[in-house]
C-alpha positions in Angstrom: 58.4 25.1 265.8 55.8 22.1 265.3 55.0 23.9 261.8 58.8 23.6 260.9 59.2 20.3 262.1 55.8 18.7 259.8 57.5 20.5 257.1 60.8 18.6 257.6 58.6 15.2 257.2 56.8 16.4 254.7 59.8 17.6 252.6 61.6 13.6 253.4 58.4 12.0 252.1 58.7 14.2 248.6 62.1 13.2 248.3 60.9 9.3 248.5 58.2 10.7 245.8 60.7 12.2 243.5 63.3 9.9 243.3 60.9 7.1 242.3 58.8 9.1 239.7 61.6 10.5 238.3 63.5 7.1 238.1 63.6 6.7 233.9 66.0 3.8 233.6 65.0 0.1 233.7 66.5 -1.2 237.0 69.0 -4.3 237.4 69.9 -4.9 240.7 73.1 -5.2 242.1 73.8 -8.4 243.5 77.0 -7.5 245.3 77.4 -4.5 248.4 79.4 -1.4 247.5 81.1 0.3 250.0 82.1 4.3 249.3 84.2 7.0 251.1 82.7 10.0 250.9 83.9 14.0 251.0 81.0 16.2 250.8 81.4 19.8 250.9 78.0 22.0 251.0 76.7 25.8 251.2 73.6 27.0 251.7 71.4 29.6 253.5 70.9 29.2 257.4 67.8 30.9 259.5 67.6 30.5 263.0 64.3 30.6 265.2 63.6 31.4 268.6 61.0 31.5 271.1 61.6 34.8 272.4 58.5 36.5 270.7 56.5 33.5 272.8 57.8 34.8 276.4 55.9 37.1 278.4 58.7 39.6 279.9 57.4 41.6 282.7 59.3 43.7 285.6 58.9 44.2 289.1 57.3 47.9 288.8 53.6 48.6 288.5 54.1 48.9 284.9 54.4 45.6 282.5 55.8 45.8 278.9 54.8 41.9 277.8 55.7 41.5 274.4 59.2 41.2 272.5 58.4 40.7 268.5 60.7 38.9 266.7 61.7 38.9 263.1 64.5 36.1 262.2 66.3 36.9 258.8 68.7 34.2 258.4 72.2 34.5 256.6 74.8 31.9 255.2 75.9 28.7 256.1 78.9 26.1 255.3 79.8 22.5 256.3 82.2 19.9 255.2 80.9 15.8 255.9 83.1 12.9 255.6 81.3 9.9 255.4 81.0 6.2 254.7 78.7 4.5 252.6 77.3 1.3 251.9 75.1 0.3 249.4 73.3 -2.6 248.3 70.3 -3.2 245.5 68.7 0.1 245.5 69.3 0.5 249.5 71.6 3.4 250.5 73.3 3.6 254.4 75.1 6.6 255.1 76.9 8.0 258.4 80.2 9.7 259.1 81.1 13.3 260.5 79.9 16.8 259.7 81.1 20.2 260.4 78.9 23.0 260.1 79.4 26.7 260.5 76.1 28.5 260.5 76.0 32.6 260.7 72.6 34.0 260.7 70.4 37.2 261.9 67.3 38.1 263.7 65.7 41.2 264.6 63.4 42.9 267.9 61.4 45.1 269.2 61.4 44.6 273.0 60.9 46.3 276.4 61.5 45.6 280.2 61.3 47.5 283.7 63.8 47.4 286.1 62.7 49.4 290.0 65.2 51.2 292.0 64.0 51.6 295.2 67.1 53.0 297.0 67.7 56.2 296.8 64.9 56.3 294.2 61.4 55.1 294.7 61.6 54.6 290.6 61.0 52.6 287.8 62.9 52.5 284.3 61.2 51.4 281.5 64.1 50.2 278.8 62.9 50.2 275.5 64.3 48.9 272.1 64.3 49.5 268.6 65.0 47.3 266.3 67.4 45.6 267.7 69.5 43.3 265.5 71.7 39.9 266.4 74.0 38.3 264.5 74.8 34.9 265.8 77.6 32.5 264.7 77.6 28.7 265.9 80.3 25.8 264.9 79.2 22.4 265.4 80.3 19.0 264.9 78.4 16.0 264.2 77.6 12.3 263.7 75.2 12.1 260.8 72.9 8.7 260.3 71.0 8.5 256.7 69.3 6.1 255.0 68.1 6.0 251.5 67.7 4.9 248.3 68.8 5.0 244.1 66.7 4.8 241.1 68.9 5.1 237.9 70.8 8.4 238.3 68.4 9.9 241.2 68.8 9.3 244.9 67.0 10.6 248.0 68.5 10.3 251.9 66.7 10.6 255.1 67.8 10.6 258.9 68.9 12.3 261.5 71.9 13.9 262.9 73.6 14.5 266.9 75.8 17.5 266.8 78.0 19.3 269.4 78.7 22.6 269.7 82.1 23.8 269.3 81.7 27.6 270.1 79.1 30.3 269.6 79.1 34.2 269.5 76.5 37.3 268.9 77.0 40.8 268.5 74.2 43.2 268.3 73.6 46.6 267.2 70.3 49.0 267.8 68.2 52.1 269.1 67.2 52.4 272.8 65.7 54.9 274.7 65.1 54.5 278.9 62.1 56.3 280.5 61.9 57.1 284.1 58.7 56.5 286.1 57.7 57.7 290.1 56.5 54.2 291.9 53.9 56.0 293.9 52.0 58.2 291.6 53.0 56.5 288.3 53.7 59.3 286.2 56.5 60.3 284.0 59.5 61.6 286.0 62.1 61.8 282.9 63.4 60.4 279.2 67.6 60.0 279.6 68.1 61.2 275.9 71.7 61.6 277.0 72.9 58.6 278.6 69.8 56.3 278.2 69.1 57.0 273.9 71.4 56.5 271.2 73.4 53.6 269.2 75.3 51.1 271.5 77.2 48.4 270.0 78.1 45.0 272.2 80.6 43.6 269.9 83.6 43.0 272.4 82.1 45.5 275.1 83.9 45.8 278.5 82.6 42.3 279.9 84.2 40.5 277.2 81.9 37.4 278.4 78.7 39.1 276.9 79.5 37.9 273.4 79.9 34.4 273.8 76.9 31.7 273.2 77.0 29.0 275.6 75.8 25.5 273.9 73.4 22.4 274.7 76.0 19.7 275.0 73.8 17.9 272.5 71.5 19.0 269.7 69.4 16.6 267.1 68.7 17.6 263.5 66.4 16.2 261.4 67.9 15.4 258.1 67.0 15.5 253.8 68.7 15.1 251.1 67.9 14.5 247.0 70.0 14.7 244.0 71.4 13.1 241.2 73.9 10.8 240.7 76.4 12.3 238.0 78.3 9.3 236.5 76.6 9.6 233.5 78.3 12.9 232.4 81.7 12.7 234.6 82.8 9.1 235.1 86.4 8.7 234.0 86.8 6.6 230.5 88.2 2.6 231.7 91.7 2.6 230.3 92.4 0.1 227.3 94.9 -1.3 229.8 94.2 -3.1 232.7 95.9 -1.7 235.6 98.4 -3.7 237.1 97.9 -5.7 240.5 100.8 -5.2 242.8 102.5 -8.5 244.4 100.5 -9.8 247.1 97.7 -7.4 247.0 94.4 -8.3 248.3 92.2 -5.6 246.5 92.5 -4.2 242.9 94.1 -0.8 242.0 92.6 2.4 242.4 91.7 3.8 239.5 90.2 7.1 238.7 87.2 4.6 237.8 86.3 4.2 241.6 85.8 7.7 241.4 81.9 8.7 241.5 80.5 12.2 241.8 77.0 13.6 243.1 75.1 16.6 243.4 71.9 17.0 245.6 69.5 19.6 247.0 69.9 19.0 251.4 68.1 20.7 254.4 68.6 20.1 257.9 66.2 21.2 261.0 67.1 21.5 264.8 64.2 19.2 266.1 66.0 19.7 269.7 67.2 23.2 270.2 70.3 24.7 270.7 70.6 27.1 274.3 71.0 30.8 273.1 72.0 32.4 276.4 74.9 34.9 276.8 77.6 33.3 278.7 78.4 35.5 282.4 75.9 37.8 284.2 73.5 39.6 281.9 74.3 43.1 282.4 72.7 46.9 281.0 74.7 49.9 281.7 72.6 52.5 280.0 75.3 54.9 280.1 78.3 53.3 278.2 77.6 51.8 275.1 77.9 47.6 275.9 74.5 46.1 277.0 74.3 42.1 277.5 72.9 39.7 274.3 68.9 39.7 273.9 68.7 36.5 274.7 70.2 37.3 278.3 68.1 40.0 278.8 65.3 38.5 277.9 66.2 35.2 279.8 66.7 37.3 282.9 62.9 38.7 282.8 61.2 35.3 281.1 59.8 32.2 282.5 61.3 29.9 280.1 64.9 29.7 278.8 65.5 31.6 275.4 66.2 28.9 272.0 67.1 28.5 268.8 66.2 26.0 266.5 68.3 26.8 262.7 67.3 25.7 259.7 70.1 25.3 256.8 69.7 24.3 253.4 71.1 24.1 250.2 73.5 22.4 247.5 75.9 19.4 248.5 78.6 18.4 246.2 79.7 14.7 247.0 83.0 12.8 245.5 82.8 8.9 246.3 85.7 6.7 246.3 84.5 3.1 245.6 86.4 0.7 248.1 88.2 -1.1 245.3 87.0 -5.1 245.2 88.9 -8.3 246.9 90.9 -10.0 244.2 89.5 -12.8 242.7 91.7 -15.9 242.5 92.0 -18.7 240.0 93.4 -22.0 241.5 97.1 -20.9 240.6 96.7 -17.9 243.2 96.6 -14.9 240.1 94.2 -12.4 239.2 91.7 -13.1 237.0 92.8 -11.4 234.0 90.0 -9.4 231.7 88.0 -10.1 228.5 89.0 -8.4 225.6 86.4 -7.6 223.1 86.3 -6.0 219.6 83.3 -4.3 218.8 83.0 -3.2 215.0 79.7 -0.9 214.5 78.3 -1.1 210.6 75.6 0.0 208.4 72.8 -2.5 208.4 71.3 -2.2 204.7 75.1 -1.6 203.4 77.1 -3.8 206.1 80.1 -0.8 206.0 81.7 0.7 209.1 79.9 3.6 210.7 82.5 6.8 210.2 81.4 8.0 213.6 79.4 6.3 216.5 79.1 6.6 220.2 78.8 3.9 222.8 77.5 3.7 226.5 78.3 0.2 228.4 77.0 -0.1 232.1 78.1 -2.6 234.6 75.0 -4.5 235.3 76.5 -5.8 238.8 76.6 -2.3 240.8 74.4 -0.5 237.9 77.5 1.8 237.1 78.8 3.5 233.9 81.3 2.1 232.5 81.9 4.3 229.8 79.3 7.1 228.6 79.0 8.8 225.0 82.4 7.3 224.2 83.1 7.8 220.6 83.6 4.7 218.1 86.0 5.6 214.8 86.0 3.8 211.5 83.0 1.5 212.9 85.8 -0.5 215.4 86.8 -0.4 218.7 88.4 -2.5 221.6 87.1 -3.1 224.9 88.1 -4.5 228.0 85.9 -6.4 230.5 85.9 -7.7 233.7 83.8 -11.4 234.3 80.7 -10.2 234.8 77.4 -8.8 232.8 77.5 -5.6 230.6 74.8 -3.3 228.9 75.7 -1.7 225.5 74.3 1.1 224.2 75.1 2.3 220.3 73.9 5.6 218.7 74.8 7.9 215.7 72.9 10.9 214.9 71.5 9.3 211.4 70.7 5.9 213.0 68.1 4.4 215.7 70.2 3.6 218.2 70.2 -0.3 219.7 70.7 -1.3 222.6 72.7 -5.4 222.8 74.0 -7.5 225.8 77.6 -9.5 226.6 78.6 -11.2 229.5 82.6 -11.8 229.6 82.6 -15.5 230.9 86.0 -16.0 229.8 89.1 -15.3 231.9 92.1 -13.5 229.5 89.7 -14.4 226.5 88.9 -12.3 223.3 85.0 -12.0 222.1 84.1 -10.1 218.9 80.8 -8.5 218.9 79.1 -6.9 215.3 76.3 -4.2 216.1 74.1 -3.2 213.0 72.2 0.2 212.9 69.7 0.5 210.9 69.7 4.1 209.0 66.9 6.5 209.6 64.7 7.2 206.7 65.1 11.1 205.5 61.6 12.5 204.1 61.9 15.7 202.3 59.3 17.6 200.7 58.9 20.5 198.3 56.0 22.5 198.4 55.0 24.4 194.9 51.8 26.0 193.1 50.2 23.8 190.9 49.2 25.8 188.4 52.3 28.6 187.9 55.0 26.2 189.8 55.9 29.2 192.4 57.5 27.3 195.6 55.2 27.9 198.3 55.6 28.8 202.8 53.1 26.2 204.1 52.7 23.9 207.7 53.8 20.2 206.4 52.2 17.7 209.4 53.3 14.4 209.6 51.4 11.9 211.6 52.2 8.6 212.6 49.5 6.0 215.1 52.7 5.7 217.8 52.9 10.1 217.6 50.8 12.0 220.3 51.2 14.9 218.1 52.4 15.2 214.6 55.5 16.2 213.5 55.3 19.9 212.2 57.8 20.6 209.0 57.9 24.0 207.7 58.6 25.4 204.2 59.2 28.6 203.3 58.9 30.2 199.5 62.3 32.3 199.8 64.1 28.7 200.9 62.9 27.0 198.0 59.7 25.7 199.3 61.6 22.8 200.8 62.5 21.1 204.2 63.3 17.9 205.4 63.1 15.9 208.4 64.4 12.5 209.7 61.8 9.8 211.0 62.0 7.7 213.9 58.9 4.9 213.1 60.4 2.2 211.2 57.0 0.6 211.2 53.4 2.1 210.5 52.3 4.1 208.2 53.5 8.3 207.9 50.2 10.6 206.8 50.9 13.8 205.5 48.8 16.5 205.3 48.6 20.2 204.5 46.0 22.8 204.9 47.1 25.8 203.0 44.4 28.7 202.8 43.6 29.6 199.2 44.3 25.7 198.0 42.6 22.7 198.0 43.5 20.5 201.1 46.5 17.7 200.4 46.5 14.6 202.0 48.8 11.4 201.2 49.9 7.9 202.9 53.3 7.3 202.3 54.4 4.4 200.6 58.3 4.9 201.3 59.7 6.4 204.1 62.7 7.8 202.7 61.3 9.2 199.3 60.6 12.7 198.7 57.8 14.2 198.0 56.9 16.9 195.2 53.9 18.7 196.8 51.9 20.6 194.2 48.9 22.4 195.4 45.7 23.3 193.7 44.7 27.2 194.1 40.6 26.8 195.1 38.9 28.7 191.8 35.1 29.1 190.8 33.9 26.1 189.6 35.8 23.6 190.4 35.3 20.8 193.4 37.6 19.6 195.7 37.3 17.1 198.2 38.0 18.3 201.5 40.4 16.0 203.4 40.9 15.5 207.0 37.4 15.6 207.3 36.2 13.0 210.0 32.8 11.6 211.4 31.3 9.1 214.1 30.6 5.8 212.3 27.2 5.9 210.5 26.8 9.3 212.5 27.0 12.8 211.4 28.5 14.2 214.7 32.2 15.5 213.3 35.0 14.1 215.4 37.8 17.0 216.5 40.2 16.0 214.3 38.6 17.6 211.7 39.5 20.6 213.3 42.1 22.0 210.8 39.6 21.2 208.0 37.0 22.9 208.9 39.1 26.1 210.0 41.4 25.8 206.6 37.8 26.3 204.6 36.6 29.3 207.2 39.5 31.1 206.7 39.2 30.8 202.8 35.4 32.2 202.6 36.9 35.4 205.0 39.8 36.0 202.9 39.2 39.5 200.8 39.7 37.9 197.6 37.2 35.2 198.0 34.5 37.2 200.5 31.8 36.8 197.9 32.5 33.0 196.6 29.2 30.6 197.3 30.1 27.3 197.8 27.9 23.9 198.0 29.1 21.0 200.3 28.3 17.8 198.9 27.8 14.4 201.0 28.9 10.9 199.3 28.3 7.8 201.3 30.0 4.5 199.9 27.4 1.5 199.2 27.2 -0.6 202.4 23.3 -0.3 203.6 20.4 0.8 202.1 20.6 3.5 199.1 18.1 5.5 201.4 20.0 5.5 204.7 23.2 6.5 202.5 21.1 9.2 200.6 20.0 10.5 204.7 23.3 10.2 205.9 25.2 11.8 203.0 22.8 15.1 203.6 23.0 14.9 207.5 27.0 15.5 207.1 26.9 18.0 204.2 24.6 20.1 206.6 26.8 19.4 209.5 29.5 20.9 207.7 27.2 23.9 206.4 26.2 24.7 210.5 30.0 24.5 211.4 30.7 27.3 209.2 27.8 29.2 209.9 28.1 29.0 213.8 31.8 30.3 213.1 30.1 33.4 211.7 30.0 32.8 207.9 26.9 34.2 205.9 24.6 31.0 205.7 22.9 32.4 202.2 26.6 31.4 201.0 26.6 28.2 201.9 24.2 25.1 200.5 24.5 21.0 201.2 23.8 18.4 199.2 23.8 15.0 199.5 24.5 12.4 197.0 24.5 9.1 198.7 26.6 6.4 197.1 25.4 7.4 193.7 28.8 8.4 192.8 31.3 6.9 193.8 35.0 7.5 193.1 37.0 4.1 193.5 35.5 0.6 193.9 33.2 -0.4 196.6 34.7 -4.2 196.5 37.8 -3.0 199.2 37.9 -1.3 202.6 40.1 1.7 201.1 38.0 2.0 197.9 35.1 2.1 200.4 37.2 5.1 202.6 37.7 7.2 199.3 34.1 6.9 198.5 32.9 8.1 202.0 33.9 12.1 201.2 32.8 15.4 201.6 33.3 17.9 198.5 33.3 21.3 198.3 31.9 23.3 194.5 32.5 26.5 194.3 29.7 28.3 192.8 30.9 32.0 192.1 
């Protein structure tokens, strides 16, 4: 029991936990209380656990049978809450009424003596085998939570007081009943006939012996985490405001006070329910009714029998939103609403967006006010209650953006202009340099704000094309590919939307080629991983079986900052780091020489940073 009980707390403290980590949404606080109705309906699996297995049961006679093993295997369980809610901030204060219906099973082995001293000087060993008990238990009860939202996740803790209604059992098994002698304690008789068989005490003749009688009071530890689902079901707000009845104090209700919810619950007896069989226990080997378990056992036991359940599962909630006190201008009418037009355009063209989508959420209670709603023709008409709004406008093709109104003005009309700004398209074509045959080969596009790059893949029998959309409107896009059999490509874009016509170089005898993506520690020859690809692009071109018996020489330039004869060192320190790469990967090291050259030739001017970057390079020559 205490196990279950620290894994109750444990299981409230992750809920805490999760709610805030998985929180993704910047928070605004609500600076006004909302009170909700709720009707929660819920089903789930129920498991109840006793203490019988803990009981020593012994008889009168000479001979003790002290054990009775228990196996609980739980079954189903449904319940129905009505509640009210208030919350405020991020704060969350539940309570109302449940009603639970929990049905569940358990299973024992067990044994007990009774004596018989008149006529008989004997003793009767009862034994059982698996023995099985369904019980079913009704309660009602007053639940208290408290809690807490973050975005669309929410998490309740508490506890809960709960009456029984009614409870019953019936159980089924295999007993047999052994007859002993007092005096000289040996084996007298086994009643296979009317001690051993199948009994059944479903409505047995002492109708009493199926009936659970109840704690008046039980407590229940209480946990509950979900997520909030306005986001995908909240109702759209009507492009009319609905109208306020004569002398009403609150506004309509509208579907828009409707919220839903869906969360993961469990609930623990921390003080037990009583699990004795109503009436005098009774065993009548002979017929086929014998009293609960629980009885019996209670009858032999030093403690009373109890049962602590365990239920768990999914909880669907509906919230009606108490609608709001209407606010009054000095004239004693409602304050009427904002209207706004909102026109959605292109921001390098200025035309209307065919198609677009809009999310506003009421920055007061932190609500949805309309989700995904789609905008036509780039316009649309909204209306707003005085208060503080969060728009949020996407298209496929577009970054989305994100803009703010507050409707100050009672039965005014705002205009509001949103420009997206189109997302650039990069397409590439991939193709042999030499015969102009489109080419399958890994595209990677790498940007400094990208953990990984983006991977675009061609394939020869599509064209040698592909094309992907990029998100970066600012930075530079790299793009590289490392193609076995070519020379390695590598190029900074200057435009993000252009397209690029990839030609690569088939790797032949005697030609060089400068192998990109190659990457080392400043002034050092250690090779940083991101030369990674490089390095395994050229490994997998000296095993291929067309070019197994190519020699190559790896050549080292420096640029010209330093002396000539640190350059000329450090030039040869890469080349050979290089050359050991490939050998410790297994290539033949009587194919492979290194050179360096230093800064004696360079390839762009030394006078700029990126004339200095081209310079610093590592070629590859093909010998034969």
């Amino acid at each position: 029991m205490k196990i279950m009980k620290k894994h109750i707390f444990i299981l409230a403290a992750l809920c805490a936990f999760a709610a805030t980590s998985f929180a993704q949404e910047e928070e605004v606080i609500s600076n006004k209380p909302t009170h909700y109705i709720n009707l929660s309906p819920k089903v789930g699996y129920a498991i109840g656990f006793d203490n019988l297995s803990k009981m020593y049961i012994g008889g009168t006679g000479d001979v003790n049978v002290p054990y009775a093993n228990s196996k609980s295997i739980g079954g189903w369980g449904a319940g129905l809450g009505v509640e009210y809610e208030f919350e405020y901030n991020h704060f969350l204060l539940n309570a109302g009424l449940d009603f639970d219906f929990l049905s569940a099973m358990s299973k024992y082995d067990f044994g007990f003596e009774r004596p018989m001293t008149q006529p008989y000087d004997l003793t009767y060993r009862y034994r059982f085998f698996q023995y099985a008990e369904s019980r079913n238990i009704a309660t009602i009860g007053v639940p208290i939570r408290v809690g807490a939202q973050f975005g669309n996740f929410y998490f309740l803790v508490g506890a809960k007081v709960g009456y029984g209604l009614f409870g019953n059992f019936k159980g089924y098994g295999e007993y047999q009943v052994t007859a002993y002698d007092k005096t000289s304690k040996s084996e007298i008789q086994t009643n296979h006939d009317a001690g051993t068989g199948l009994f059944n005490i479903d409505k047995g003749a002492n109708t009493q012996d199926d009936k659970l009688s109840l704690k008046p009071l039980d407590v229940r530890a209480l946990a509950e985490i979900g997520l909030d689902l306005d986001k995908w079901l909240q109702a759209p707000v009507p492009k009319n405001k609905p109208k306020v009845q004569k002398g009403a104090t609150h506004q309509p209700f509208t579907q828009n006070n409707i919220h839903y919810r869906v969360g993961l619950f469990a609930e623990y007896d921390i003080l037990s329910v009583n699990n004795q069989a109503a009436g005098t226990p009774t065993f009548e080997s002979g017929k086929t009714q014998v009293a609960g378990l629980p009885s019996v056992l209670a009858e032999r036991s030093n403690g009373m029998p109890s049962l602590n359940n365990l239920f768990a599962g999914v909880k669907f909630t509906i919230q009606f939103a108490i609608p709001e006190k209407i606010r009054r201008q000095g004239g004693g009418k409602a304050v009427p609403p904002t209207l706004l037009d909102i026109y959605v355009l292109d921001k390098e063209t200025k035309t209307p967006l065919e198609q677009s989508f809009m999310t506003i959420k009421n920055l007061k209670n932190d609500r949805m006010v309309k989700t995904g709603t789609e905008v036509r023709k780039g316009k649309t008409s909204q209306r707003f209650n005085k208060g503080e709004y969060e728009m949020y406008f996407s298209q496929n093709d577009y970054y989305p953006d994100t803009t703010y109104y507050e409707a100050t003005t009672p039965n005014g009309h705002d205009t509001m202009t949103v420009y997206l700004q189109h997302r650039p398209v990069l397409r590439v074509r991939v193709s042999n340099a030499e015969t102009g045959k489109k080419l399958s080969s890994v595209v990677k596009i790498r940007h400094s704000s990208l953990t990984k790059p983006i991977i675009l893949r061609t394939a020869a029998k599509t064209g040698g094309e592909n094309d992907t959309i990029l998100n970066e409107v600012n930075g530079n896009y790299r793009v590289t590919i490392d193609k076995k059999g070519y020379e390695p490509y590598a190029i900074e874009l200057q435009s993000l939307g252009e397209t690029l016509d990839i030609k690569l170089v088939p790797i032949k005898v005697g030609r060089t080629f400068i192998l990109k993506n190659m990457f080392f520690a400043t002034n050092k020859t250690q090779i940083l991983p991101e030369s990674e690809e490089a390095l395994q692009t050229l490994y997998e071109y000296l095993t291929d079986e067309q070019s197994k018996g190519h020699r190559i020489r790896i050549i080292g330039h420096t640029d010209n900052v330093g002396k000539d004869a640190a350059n000329q060192k450090l030039s040869e320190g890469r080349a050979n780091a290089v050359r050991n790469e490939l050998i410790n990967r297994g290539i033949d090291p009587t194919r492979i020489e290194a050179e360096g050259k230093g800064e004696s030739q360079p390839i762009d001017t030394n006078d700029t940073e990126e004339g200095r970057a081209n310079n610093r390079r590592v070629e590859v020559l093909v010998l034969e």
